[in-house]
C-alpha positions in Angstrom: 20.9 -106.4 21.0 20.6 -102.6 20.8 22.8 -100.3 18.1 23.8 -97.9 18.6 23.6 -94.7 15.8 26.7 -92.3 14.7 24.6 -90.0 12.8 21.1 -87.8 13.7 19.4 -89.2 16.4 16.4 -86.6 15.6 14.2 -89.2 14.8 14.1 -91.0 17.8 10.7 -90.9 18.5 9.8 -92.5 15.1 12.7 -95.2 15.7 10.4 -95.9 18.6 7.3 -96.1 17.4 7.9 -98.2 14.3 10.2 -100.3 16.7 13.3 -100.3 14.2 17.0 -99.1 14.9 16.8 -94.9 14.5 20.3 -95.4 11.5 17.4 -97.6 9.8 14.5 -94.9 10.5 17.5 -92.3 8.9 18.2 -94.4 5.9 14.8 -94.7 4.5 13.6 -90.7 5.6 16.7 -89.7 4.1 16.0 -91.9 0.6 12.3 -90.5 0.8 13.6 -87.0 1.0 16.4 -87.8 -1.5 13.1 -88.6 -3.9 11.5 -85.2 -3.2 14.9 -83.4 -4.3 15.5 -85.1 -6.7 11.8 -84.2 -8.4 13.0 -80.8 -6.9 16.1 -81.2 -8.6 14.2 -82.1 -12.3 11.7 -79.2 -12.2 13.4 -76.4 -11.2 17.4 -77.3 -11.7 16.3 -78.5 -15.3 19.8 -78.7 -17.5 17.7 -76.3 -19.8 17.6 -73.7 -17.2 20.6 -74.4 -14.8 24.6 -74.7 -15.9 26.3 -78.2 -15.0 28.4 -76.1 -12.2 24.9 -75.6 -10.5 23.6 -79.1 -10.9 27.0 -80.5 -10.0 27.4 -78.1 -7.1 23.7 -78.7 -5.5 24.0 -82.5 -6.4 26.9 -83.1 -3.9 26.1 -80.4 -0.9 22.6 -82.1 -0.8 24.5 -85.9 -1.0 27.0 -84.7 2.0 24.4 -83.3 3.8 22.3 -86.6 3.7 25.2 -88.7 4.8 26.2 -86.3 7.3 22.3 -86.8 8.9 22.4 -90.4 8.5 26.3 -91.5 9.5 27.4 -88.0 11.3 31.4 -87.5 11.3 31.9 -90.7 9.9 30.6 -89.3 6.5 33.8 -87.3 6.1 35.1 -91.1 5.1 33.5 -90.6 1.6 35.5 -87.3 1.0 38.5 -88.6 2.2 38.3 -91.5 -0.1 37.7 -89.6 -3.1 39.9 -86.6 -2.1 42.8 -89.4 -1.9 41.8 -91.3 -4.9 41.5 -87.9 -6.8 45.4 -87.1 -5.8 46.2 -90.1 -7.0 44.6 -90.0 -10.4 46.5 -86.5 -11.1 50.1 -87.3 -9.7 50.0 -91.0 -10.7 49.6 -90.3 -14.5 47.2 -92.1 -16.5 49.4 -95.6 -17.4 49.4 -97.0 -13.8 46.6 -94.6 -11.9 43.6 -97.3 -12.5 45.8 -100.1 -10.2 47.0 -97.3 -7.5 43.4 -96.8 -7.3 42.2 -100.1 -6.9 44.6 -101.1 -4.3 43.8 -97.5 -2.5 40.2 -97.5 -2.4 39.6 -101.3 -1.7 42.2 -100.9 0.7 40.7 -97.9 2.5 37.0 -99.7 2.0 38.5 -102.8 4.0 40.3 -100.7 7.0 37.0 -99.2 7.4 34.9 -102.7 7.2 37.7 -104.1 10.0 37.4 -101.1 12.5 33.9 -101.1 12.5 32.7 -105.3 12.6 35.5 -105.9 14.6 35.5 -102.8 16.8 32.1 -101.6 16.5 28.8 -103.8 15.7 30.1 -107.0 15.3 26.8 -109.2 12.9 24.7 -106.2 13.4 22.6 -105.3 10.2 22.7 -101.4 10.8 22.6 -99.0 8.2 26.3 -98.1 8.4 28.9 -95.8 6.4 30.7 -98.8 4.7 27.9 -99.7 2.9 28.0 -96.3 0.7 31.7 -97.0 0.9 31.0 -100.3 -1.1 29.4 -98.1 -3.8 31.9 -95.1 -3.8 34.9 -97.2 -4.1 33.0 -98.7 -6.9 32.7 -95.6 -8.6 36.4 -94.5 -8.0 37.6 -97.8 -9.7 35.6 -97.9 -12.4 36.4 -94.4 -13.8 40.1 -95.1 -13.1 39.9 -97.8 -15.5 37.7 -95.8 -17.9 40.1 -93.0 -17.7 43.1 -95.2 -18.3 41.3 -97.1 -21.3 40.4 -93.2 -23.1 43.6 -91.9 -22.3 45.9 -94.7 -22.0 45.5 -96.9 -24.3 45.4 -97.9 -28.1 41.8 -97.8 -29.2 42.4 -101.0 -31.1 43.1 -103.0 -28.0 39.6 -101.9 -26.2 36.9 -103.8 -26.5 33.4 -102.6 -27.9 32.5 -102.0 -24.0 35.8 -100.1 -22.9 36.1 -98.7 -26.2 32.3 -96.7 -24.9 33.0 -96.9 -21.6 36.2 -94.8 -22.0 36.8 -91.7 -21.0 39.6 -89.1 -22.5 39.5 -85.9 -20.3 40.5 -85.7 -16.8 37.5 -84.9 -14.4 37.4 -82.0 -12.8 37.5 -82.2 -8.6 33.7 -80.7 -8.9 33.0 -83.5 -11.3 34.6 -86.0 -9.4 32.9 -85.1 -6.0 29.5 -84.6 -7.8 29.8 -88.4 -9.8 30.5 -90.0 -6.1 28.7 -88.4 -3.7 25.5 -86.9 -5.7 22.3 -87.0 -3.5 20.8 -89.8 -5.7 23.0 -92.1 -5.6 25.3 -91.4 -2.0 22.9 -94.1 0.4 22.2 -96.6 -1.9 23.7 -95.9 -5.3 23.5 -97.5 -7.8 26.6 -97.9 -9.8 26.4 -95.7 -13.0 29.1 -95.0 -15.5 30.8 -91.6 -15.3 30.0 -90.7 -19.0 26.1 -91.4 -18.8 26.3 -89.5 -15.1 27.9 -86.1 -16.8 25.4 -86.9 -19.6 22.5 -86.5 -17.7 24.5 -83.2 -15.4 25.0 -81.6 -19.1 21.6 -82.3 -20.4 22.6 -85.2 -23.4 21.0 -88.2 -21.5 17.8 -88.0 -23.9 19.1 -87.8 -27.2 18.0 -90.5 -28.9 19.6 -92.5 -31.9 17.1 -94.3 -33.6 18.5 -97.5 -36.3 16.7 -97.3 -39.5 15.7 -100.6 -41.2 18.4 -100.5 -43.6 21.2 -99.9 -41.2 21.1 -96.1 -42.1 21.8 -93.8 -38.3 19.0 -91.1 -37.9 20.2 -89.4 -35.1 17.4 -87.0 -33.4 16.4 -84.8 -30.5 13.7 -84.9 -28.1 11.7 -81.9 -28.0 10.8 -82.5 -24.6 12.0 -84.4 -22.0 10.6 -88.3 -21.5 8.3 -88.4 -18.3 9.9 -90.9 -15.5 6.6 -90.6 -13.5 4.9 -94.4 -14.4 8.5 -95.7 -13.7 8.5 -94.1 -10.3 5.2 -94.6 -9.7 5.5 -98.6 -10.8 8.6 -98.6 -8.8 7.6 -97.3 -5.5 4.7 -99.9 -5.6 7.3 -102.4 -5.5 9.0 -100.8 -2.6 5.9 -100.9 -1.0 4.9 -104.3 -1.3 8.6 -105.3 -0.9 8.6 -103.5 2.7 5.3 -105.0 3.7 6.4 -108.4 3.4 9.3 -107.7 5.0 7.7 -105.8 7.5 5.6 -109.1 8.2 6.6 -112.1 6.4 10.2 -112.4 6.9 10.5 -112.0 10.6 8.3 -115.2 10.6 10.6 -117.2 8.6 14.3 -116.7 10.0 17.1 -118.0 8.4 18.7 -119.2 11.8 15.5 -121.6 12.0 17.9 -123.8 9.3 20.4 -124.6 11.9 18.0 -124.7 15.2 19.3 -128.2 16.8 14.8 -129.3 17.0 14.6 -128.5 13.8 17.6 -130.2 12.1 16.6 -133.3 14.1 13.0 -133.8 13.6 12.3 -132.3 9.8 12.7 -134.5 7.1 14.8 -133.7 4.2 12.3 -132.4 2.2 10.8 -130.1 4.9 14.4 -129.1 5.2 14.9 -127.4 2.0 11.4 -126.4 1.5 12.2 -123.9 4.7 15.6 -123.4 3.3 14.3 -122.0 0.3 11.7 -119.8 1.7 13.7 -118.7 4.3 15.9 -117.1 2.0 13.6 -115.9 -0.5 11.5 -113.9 2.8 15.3 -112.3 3.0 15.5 -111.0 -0.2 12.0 -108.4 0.0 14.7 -105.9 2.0 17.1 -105.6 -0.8 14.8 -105.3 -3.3 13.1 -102.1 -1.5 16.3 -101.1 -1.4 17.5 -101.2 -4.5 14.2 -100.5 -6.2 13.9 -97.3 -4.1 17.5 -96.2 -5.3 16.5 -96.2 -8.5 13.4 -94.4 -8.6 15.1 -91.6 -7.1 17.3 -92.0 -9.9 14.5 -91.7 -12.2 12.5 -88.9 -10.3 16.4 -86.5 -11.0 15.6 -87.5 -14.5 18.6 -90.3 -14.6 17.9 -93.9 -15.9 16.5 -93.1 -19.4 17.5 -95.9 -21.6 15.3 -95.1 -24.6 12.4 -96.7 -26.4 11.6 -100.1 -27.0 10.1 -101.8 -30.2 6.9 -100.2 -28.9 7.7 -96.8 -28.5 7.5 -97.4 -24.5 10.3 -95.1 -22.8 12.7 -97.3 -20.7 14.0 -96.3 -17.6 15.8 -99.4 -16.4 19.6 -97.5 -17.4 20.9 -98.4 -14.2 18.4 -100.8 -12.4 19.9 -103.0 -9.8 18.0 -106.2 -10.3 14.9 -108.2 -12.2 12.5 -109.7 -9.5 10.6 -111.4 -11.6 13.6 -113.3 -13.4 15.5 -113.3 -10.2 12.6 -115.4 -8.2 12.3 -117.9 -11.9 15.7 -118.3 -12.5 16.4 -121.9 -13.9 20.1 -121.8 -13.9 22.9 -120.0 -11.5 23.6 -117.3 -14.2 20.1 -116.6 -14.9 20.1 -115.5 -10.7 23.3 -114.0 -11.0 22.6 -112.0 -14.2 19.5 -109.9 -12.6 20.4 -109.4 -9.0 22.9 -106.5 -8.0 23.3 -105.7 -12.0 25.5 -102.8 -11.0 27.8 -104.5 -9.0 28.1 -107.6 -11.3 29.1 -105.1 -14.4 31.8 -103.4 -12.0 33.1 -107.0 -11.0 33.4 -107.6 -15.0 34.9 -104.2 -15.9 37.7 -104.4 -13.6 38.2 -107.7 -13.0 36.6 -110.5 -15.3 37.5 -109.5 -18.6 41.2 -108.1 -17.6 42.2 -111.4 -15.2 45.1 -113.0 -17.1 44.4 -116.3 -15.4 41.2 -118.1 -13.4 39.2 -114.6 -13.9 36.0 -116.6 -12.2 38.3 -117.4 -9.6 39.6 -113.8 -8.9 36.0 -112.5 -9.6 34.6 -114.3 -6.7 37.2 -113.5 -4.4 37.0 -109.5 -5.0 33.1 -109.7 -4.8 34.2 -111.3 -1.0 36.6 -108.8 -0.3 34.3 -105.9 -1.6 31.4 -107.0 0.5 33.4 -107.1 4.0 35.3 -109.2 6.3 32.5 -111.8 7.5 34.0 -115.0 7.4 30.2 -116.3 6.1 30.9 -114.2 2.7 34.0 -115.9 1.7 32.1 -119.4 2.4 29.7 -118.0 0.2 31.4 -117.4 -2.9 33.7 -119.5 -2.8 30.8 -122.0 -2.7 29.6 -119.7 -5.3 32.9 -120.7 -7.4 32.1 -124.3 -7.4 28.4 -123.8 -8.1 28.9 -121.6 -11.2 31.8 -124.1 -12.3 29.2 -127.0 -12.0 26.2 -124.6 -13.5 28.0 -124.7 -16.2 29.4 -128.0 -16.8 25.8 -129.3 -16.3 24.3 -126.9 -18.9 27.3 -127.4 -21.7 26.6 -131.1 -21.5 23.3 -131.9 -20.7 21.0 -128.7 -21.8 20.7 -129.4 -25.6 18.9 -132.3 -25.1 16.0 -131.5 -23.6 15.7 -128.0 -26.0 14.1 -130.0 -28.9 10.9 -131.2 -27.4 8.5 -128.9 -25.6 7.8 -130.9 -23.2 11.0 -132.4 -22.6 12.1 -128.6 -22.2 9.2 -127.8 -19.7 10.2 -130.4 -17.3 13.8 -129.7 -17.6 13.1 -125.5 -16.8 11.1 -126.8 -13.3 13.8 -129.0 -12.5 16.4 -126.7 -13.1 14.2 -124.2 -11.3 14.0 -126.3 -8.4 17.6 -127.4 -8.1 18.8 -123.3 -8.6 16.7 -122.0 -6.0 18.0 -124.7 -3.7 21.7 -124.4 -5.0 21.4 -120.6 -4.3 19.5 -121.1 -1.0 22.2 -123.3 -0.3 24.7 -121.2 -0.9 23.5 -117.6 0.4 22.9 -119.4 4.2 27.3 -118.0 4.8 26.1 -114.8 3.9 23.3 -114.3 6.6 24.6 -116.1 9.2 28.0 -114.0 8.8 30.0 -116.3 11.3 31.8 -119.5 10.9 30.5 -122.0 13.1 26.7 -121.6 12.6 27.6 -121.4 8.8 29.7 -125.2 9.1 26.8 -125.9 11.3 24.5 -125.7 8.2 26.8 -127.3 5.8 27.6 -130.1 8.3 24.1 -130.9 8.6 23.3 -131.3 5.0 26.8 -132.8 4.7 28.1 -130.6 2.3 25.8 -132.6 0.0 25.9 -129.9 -2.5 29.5 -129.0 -2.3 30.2 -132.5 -3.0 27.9 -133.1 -5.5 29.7 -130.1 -7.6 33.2 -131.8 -7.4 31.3 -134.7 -8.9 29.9 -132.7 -11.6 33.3 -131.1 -12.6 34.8 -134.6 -12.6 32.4 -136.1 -14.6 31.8 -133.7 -16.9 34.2 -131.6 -19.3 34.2 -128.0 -18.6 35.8 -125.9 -21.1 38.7 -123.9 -20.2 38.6 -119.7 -20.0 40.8 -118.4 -22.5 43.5 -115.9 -21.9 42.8 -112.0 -23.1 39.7 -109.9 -22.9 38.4 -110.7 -26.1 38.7 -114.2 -25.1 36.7 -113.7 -21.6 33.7 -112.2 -23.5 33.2 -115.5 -25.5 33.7 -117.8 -22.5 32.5 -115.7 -19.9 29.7 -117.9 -17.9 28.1 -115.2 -15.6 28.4 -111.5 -16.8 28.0 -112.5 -20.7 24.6 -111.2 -21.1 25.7 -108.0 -19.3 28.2 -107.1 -21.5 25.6 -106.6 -24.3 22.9 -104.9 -22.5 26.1 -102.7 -20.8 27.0 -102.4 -24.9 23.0 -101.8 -25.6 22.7 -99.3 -22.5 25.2 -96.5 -24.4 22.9 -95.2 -27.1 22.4 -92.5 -24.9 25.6 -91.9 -24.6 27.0 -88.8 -26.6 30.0 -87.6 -25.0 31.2 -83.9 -25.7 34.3 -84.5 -23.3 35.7 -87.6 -25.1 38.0 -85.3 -27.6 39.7 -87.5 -29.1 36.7 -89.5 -30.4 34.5 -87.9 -33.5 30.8 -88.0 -33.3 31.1 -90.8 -36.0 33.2 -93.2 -34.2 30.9 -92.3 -31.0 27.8 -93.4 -33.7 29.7 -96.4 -34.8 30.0 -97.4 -31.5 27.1 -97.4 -30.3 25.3 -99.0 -33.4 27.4 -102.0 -33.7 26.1 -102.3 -29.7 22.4 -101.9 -31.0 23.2 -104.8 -34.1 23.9 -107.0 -31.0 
């Protein structure tokens, strides 16, 4: 079925030729010219030769003008969101502006999602305004609660995330506009914090604090700036390779094969899954351009620098969006969960996991539904995601550290966890392509909702231990988003923030040690 475009319909001819929808064609000309700025942007609006008002000001005409191209009027949805939320921060006050937020900008993101599935392009993958939306209202959220942590709160009651996380100045509406809506970031994001984005405006993003052996800080300066050019290089490969295979591997191997009435009756169980698993793994090449292509013009701006490893290597993965090669060898659900859509799984735990007085797995599922749109198929993913993870874990708490000891033992317990994951997540993702109800129940019907019932087994049989209540609590029992916490912890070396008043430059160093020591 034909779409039909709401933004540029100037390449046309090239939406013919490649025989792809002309909002796709826009998307992925707009992200390659979003990767010429921003080496544009690096050279000659260097932070050493330009003022922040000139980066901030160029950053945010060039990011409206690529969503006006891609989405036309509909692009005025992104100011409007952020004028709004902006309003709200300033008359609100900074004790109850981060929940006013929330409830505004998921709110907003959800009217949009309704008007244009239900109204619009009902199951069509187009590249469509609410999928910036999805990334902006992440953004608008998270500083909320950053700004209410810095400004709000006790510094005592933070945690060693929110306590770096936190920010203690209002934005300015330049700032604000600039940290949503940048060119780098405005198709595709990815998520970043609002300290490390005014970092890298200002200039601070590659100082460098270096541990000595004896727990001594030796805080230095680069002389020059850290080339991103093998990371872009390495990751536009990827993008490459990921859009060839989609290009011609995945249209060969559709997901809606799983449910074809043939099918379902002639394969065999084990020919079942096999497709079921490659099925979804041929879906996943799109994202991963995607994503991967984000980022590199993330890193081509200069933005992503994470430091040095044990090697001296420069880093560049600050705000990477996934790990395909731990992704596609994952042997447990929160290995999976842990590299794909980092971004998004840090927000979910930032505003949700580790401030949920009760069931925060619960509640975390259920925002990640709402955030992604109004599908029915999404909420029968994750809330088969919910009883999944909750089984994950019990299996792993009780069964794992018996196999660790022996080598071999632990070899034939990582390929059958390997197996059973990639089927479990298989399994579970089907909701999420097919979108609808029926051919979703179809699927599940026909396996007979073997795997949902052998989860309620699992959390019969075995004892799962109960999430605590408070924040410090969640971080010891979290089961999906614990890792993240330290690499988010781990990520703000880089961090030095001028604008956080209230914190000296030796709290800021404390900080971010104790998150190195981890």
């Amino acid at each position: 079925m034909a779409t039909s475009t709401t933004g540029s319909t100037l390449l046309q001819p090239l939406s013919n030729a490649v025989r792809l929808p002309v909002d796709q064609v826009n998307f992925v000309v707009c992200q390659l010219f979003a990767l010429l700025a921003a080496i544009w942007f690096r050279t000659y609006l260097h932070s050493s030769k330009t003022s922040p008002f000139i980066r901030h000001v160029v950053a945010t005409l060039l990011g409206l003008y690529l969503a006006l191209f891609c989405f036309g009027w509909y692009a005025l949805h992104f100011v409007i969101q952020s004028g709004i939320s902006y309003y709200i921060m300033i008359i609100i006050g900074v004790e109850n502006m981060h929940k006013y937020c929330f409830v505004f900008a998921l709110g907003y993101l959800t009217v949009c999602q309704i008007t244009r599935v239900y109204i619009f392009d009902y199951g069509q993958y187009s590249a469509d305004f609410s999928g910036p939306m999805m990334i902006i209202t992440q953004k608008i959220t998270s500083l909320a609660f950053e700004i209410h942590d810095g400004m709000f709160r006790k510094n005592e009651d933070l945690t060693p995330s929110q306590r770096c996380l936190a920010v203690r100045r209002m934005p300015s509406l330049l700032e604000y506009l600039s940290y949503n809506c940048n060119f780098m970031g405005i198709l595709a994001g990815p998520l970043c914090s609002y300290k490390d984005y005014i970092n890298f405006i200002e200039g601070r993003s590659y100082q460098l604090q270096q541990s000595e052996a004896n727990g001594k800080e030796d805080t230095k300066y680069e002389q020059t700036d850290p080339s991103p050019n093998i990371a872009v290089a390495q990751k536009l490969l990827v993008c490459g390779l990921s859009l060839l295979f989609h290009m011609t591997i995945t249209k060969t191997l559709p997901v809606e094969y799983n449910i074809d009435e043939n099918f379902r009756a002639t394969a065999s169980w084990p020919v079942r899954f096999f497709y079921l698993y490659v099925s979804l793994m041929a879906a996943r090449p799109k994202y991963y351009f995607a994503w991967t292509l984000a980022d590199a013009i993330n890193n081509a701006a200069g933005f992503g620098f994470r430091g040095y490893d044990k090697n001296g290597v420069t880093r560049w993965d600050l705000i990477s969006n996934l790990r395909i090669q731990q992704i596609e060898s994952s042997t447990s659900f929160k290995m999976f969960l842990d590299n794909w859509n980092i971004q998004t799984a840090l927000w979910l735990k930032r505003v949700c996991y580790e401030r949920a007085t009760f069931s925060p797995t619960i509640q975390t599922f259920i925002l990640s539904a709402i955030w992604h749109g109004v599908y029915p198929g999404y909420y029968l993913t994750f809330l088969t995601g919910v009883l999944m993870t909750l089984a994950a874990r019990a299996i792993r708490n009780n069964i794992r550290h018996y196999f660790v000891e022996s080598p071999t033992l632990k070899l034939c317990y990582d390929i059958v966890t390997w197996m059973t994951t990639q089927v479990a997540i298989s399994y579970t993702v089907v909701p999420f392509v097919l979108l609808s109800v029926k051919p979703s129940l179809t699927f599940y019907s026909s396996c007979y909702f073997c795997l949902h019932i052998a989860s309620i087994l699992v959390l019969l049989v075995f004892p799962l231990k109960r999430t605590q209540k408070g924040s410090k609590k969640h971080e010891s029992t979290q089961p999906v988003w614990s890792k993240k916490l330290e690499e988010e912890n781990l990520l703000q070396k880089n961090s030095y923030s001028t604008t956080n008043n209230s914190f000296s430059q030796k709290e800021e160093i404390t900080c971010r040690y104790q998150a190195l020591k981890q």
